[in-house]
C-alpha positions as CSV (number, residue, x, y, z in Angstrom):
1,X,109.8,-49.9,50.0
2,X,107.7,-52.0,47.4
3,X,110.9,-53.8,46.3
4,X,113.1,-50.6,45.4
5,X,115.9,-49.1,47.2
6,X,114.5,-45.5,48.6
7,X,115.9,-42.2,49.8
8,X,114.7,-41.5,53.1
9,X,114.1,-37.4,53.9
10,X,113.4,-36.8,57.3
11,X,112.1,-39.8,58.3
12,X,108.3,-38.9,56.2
13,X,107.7,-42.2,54.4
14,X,104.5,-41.4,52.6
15,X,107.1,-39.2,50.5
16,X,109.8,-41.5,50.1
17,X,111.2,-42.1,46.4
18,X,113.3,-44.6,44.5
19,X,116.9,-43.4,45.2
20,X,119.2,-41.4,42.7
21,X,122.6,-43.0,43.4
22,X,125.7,-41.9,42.3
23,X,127.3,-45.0,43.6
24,X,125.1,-47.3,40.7
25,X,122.3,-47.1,38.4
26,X,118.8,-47.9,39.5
27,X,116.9,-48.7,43.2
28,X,117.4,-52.8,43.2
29,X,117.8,-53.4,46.5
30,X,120.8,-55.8,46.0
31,X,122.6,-53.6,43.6
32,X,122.1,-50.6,46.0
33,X,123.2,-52.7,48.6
34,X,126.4,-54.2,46.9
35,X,127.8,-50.8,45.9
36,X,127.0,-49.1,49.4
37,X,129.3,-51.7,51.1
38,X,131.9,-51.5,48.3
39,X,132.2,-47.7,48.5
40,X,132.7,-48.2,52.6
41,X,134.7,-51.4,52.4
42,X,131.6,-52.2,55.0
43,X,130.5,-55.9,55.5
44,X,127.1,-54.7,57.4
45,X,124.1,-53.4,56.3
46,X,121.3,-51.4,58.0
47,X,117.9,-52.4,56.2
48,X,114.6,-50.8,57.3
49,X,111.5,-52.8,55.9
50,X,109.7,-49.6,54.9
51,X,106.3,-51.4,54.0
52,X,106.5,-53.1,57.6
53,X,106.9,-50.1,59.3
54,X,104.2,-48.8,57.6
55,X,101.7,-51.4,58.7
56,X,102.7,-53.8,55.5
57,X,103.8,-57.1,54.8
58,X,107.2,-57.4,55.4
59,X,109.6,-58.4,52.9
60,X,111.8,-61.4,53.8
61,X,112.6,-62.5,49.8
62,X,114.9,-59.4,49.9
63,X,116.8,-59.7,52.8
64,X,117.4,-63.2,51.8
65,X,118.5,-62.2,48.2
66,X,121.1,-59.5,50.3
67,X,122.5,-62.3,52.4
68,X,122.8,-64.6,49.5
69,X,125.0,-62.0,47.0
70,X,127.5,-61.8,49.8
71,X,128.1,-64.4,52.7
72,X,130.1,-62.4,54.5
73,X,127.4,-59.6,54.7
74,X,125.6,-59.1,58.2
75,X,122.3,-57.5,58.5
76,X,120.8,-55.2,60.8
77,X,117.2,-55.3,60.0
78,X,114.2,-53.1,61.6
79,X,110.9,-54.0,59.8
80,X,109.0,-52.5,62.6
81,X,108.2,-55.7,64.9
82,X,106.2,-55.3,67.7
83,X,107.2,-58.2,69.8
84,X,110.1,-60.6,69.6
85,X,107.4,-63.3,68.3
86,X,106.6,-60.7,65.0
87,X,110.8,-61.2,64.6
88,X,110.4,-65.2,64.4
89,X,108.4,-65.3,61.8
90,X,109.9,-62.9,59.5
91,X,113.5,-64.5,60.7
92,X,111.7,-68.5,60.1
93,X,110.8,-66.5,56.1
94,X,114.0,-65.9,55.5
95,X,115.9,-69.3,56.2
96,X,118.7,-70.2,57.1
97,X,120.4,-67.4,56.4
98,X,118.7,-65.5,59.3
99,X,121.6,-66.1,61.3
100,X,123.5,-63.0,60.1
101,X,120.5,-60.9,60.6
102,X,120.3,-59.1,64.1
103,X,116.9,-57.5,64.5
104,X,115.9,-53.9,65.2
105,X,113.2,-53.0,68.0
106,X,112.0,-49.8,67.3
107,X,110.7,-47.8,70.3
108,X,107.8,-46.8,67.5
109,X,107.0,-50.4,67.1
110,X,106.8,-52.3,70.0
111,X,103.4,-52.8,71.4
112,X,103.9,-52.7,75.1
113,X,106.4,-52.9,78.0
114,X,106.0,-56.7,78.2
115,X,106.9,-57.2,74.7
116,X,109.7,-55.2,75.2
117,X,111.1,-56.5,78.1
118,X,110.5,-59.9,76.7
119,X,112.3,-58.3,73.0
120,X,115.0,-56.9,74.3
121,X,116.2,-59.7,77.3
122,X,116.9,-62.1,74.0
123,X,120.5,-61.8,72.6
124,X,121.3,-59.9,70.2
125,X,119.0,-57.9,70.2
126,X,119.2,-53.9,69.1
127,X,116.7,-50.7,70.4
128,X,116.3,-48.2,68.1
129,X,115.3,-44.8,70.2
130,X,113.5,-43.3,67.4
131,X,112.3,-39.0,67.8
132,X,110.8,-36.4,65.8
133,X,110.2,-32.9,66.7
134,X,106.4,-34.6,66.9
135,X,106.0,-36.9,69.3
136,X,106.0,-40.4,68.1
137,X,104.5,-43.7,69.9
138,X,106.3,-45.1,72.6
139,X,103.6,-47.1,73.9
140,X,106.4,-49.8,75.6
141,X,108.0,-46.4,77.5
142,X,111.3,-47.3,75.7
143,X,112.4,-44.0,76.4
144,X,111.7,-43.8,80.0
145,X,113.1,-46.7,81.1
146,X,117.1,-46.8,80.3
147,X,117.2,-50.0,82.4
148,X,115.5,-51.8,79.4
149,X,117.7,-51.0,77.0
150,X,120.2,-54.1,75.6
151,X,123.6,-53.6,74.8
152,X,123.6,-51.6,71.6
153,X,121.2,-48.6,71.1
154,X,120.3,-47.1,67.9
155,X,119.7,-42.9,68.1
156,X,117.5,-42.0,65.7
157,X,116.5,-38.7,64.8
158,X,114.2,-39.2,62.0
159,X,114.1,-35.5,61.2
160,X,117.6,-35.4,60.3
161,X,117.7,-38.3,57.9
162,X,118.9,-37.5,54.8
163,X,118.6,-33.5,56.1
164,X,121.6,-32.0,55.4
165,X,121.3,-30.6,58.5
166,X,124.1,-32.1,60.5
167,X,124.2,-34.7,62.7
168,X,122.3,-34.8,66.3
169,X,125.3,-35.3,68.4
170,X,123.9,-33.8,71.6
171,X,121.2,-36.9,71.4
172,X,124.1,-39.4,71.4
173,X,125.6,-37.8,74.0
174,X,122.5,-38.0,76.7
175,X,122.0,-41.5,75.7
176,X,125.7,-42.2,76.8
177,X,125.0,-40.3,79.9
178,X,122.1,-42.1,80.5
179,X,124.0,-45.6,79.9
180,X,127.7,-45.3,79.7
181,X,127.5,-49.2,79.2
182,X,126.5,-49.1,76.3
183,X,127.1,-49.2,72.3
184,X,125.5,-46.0,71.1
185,X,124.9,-45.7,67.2
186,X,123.8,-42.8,65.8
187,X,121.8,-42.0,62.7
188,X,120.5,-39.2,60.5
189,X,122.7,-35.6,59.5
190,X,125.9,-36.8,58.3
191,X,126.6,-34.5,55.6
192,X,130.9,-34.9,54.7
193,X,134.0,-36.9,56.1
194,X,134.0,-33.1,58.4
195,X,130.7,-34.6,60.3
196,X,132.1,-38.5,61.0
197,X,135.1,-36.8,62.0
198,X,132.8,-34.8,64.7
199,X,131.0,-37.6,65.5
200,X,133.9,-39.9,66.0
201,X,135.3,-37.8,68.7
202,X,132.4,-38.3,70.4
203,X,130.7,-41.5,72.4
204,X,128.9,-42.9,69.1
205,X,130.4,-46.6,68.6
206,X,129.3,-45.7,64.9
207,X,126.9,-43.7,62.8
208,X,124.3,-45.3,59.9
209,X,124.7,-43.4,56.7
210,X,123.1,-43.6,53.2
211,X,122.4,-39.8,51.7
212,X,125.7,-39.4,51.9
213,X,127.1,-42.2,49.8
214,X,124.3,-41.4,47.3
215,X,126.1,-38.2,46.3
216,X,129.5,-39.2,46.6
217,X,130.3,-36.8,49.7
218,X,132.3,-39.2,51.5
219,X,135.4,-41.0,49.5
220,X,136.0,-44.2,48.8
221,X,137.5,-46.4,51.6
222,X,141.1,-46.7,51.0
223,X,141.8,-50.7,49.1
């Protein structure tokens, strides 16, 4: 957000503050980034554009500056695009580079069932099933329609981001029910190694995690 790293709480933006890192000092993006992946021995990065997503500009200078301080980093990138033509030009700003970015389309985001359809045909492509206890848009009936869906689906349960309150393993589970085709990631609620554990023995291909990092609750990947 703005050029700084945040901490996302529960998926209210308006309240969203530099993040406090144990990992490294300070909320550059890349530094944040670098020390993230080192602490998971990860070589893929979830990025949400939080000034696109909030009706913004979006911000291609920094996930170019990401992709350039490693080359083998990939990039999973939702910067709330409406339509797959919203994720050309952002991927045409970044350059060249674009290539090891896969975008996001958020079920929040996109503006209709055409743009969808025509979003999600394209390869890769990921959907990103966002929910609240609040309703939130859904104006291309993303949720409605599991035929839509592309091969890897993002659960996101905005009110357990960076909650503490556990992960939302029953929402993973209805999604896989839903489609058992398909690669279902889950996000928000992991609060210790106890909780990946939990979610690992379930259908989730994977689960996006930052609070935890932050303060240190999950050790080091082993060298």
């Amino acid at each position: 957000m703005s050029g700084c790293a945040v901490r996302a709480v529960r998926g209210d933006r308006a309240r969203y503050r530099p993040v406090r890192s144990g990992l490294c000092r300070g909320c550059d993006p890349v530094v944040v980034a670098m020390a993230m992946l080192r602490h998971c021995g990860g070589r893929l990065l979830y990025v949400a554009d939080l000034d696109a997503l909030t009706g913004g500009p979006p911000q291609p200078d920094i996930i170019a500056e990401l992709l350039a301080a490693d080359s083998s980093l990939s990039i999973w990138l939702d910067a709330g695009f409406g339509s797959f033509a919203a994720w050309r030009s952002v991927r045409e700003a970044i350059g060249d580079a674009a290539r090891r970015v896969t975008p996001i389309f958020a079920s929040e985001a996109l503006a209709g069932p055409a743009e969808a359809r025509d979003a999600l045909a394209r390869s890769p492509a990921i959907l990103s099933l966002d929910r609240r206890r609040v309703p939130l848009p859904d104006r291309a009936g993303c949720w409605a329609n599991a035929g839509m869906w592309p091969a890897t689906v993002i659960a996101m349960s905005l009110d357990r981001v960076g909650s503490g309150d556990g992960p939302d393993l029953d929402l993973v589970e209805d999604l896989h029910r839903r489609r058992p085709d398909l690669s279902v990631v889950g996000a928000g609620g992991i609060r210790d190694a106890a909780d990946l554990a939990a979610a690992g023995r379930g259908p989730a291909a994977g689960w996006l995690v930052a609070s935890v990092l932050h303060d240190l609750r999950i050790p080091p990947a082993a060298s």
